[in-house]
Every structure is written in structure tokens, then in C-alpha cells.
SERO-4910 file (N, C-alpha, C, O; in steps of 0.05 Angstrom, whole numbers):
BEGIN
 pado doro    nc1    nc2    nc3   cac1   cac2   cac3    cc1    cc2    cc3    oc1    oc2    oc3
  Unk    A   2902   2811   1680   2926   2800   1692   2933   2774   1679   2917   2757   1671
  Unk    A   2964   2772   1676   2967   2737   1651   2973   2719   1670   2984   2721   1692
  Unk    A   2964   2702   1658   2962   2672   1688   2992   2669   1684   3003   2675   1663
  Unk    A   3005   2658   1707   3031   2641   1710   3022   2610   1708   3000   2600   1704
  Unk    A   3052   2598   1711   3046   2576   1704   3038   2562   1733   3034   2538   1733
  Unk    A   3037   2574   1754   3030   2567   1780   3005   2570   1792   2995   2564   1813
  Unk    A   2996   2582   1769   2966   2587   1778   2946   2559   1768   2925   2546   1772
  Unk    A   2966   2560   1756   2947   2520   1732   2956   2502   1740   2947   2481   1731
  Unk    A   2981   2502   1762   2992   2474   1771   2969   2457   1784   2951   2467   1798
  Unk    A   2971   2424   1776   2958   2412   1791   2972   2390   1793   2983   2377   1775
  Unk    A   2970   2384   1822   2988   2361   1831   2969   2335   1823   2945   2336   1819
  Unk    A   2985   2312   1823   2978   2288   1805   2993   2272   1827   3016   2272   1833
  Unk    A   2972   2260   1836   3002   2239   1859   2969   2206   1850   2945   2205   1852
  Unk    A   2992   2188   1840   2992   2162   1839   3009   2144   1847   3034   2147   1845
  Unk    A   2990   2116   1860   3014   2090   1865   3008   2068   1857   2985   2066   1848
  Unk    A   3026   2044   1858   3027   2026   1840   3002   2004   1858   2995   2005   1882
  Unk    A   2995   1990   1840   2968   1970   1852   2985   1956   1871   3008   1960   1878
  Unk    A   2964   1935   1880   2981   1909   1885   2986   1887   1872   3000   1869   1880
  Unk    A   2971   1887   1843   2970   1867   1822   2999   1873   1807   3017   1857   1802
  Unk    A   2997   1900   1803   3017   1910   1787   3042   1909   1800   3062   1905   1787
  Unk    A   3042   1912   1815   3075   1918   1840   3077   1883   1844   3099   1876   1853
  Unk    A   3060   1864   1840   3058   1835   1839   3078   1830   1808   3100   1820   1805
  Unk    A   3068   1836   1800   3084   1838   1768   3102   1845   1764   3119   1830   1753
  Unk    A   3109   1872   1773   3134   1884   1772   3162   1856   1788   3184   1847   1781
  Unk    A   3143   1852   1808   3170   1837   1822   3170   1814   1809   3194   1809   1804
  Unk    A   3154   1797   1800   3157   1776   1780   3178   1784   1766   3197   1769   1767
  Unk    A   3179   1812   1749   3191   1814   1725   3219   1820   1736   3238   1817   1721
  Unk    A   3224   1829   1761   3248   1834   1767   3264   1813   1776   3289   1814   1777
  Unk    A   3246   1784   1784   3260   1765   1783   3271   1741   1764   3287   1724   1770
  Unk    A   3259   1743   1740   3259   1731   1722   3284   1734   1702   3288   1752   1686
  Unk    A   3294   1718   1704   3330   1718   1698   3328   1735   1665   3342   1754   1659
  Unk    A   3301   1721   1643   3308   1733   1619   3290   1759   1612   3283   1766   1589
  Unk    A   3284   1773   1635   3274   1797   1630   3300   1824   1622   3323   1827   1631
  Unk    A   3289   1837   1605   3310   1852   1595   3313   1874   1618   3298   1878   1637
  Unk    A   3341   1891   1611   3345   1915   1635   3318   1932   1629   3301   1937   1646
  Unk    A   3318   1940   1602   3293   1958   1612   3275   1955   1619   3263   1976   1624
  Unk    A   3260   1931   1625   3239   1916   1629   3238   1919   1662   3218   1926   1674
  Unk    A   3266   1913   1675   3268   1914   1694   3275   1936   1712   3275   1938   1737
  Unk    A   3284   1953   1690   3283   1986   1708   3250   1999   1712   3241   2012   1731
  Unk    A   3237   1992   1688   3215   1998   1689   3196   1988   1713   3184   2003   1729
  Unk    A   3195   1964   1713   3187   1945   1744   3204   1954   1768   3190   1956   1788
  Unk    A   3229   1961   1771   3232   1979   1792   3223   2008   1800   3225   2018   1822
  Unk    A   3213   2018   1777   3197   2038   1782   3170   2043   1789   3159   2061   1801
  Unk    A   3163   2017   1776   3131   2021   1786   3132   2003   1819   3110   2000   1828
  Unk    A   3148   1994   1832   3158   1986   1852   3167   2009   1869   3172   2007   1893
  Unk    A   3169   2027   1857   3190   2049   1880   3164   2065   1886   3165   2076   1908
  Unk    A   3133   2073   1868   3120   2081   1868   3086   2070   1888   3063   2079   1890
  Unk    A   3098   2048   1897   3083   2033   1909   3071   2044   1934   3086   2061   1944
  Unk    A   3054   2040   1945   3025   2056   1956   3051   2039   1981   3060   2017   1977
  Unk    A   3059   2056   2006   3064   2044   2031   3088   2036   2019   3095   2020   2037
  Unk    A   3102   2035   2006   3135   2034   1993   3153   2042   2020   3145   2062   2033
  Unk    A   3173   2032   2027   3191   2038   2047   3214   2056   2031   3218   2047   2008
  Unk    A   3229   2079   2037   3248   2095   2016   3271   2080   2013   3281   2067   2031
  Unk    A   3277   2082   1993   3304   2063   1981   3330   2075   2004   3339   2098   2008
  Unk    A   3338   2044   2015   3364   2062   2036   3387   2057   2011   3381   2044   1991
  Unk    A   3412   2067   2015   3433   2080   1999   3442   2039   2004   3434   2020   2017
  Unk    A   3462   2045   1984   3477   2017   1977   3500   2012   1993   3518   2029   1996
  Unk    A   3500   1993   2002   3529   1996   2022   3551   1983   2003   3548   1967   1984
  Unk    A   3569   1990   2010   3601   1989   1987   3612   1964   2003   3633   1953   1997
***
């Protein structure tokens, strides 16, 4: 019988430290950090162990 690809799935769940999610927000506040620098630090921020879900942006 040929394996699917569901038979090999393995879930992978990681979150961001507290050193690191320390960093991240440093870097998000730091006026000469570049955008990607700082999308990247929002990410490892959105991934944060006990993270609250991002509410929508009000207009």
C-alpha cells in the first residue's frame, strides 16, 4: 500500500521565549530598525507562548 502524505504528517508547534519576544519588542521600538527587521519581530511576537490574538484595526 503507498504512504500518503498524511500518513508522515507531523505537527511542529513552537513559541517565542521570553528573552526573544524581549528583543523582538526592543526591535519594534527602535526608530532605526528596518521594516523587515520589524516584521520579522512582529512575528516572533505573534508566536509568543500565551500571545493574546491580534484584534482587527479600527479605521
Amino acid at each position: 500500500m503507498p504512504e500518503t502524505a498524511h500518513q508522515n504528517h507531523v505537527e511542529v508547534t513552537m513559541a517565542t521565549g521570553k528573552k526573544a519576544a524581549s528583543d523582538a519588542a526592543k526591535i519594534l521600538r527602535d526608530p532605526k530598525s528596518t521594516k523587515k527587521e520589524k516584521e520579522v519581530a512582529a512575528s516572533d511576537l505573534a508566536q509568543r507562548k500565551g500571545a493574546p490574538a491580534a484584534k482587527p484595526k479600527k479605521k
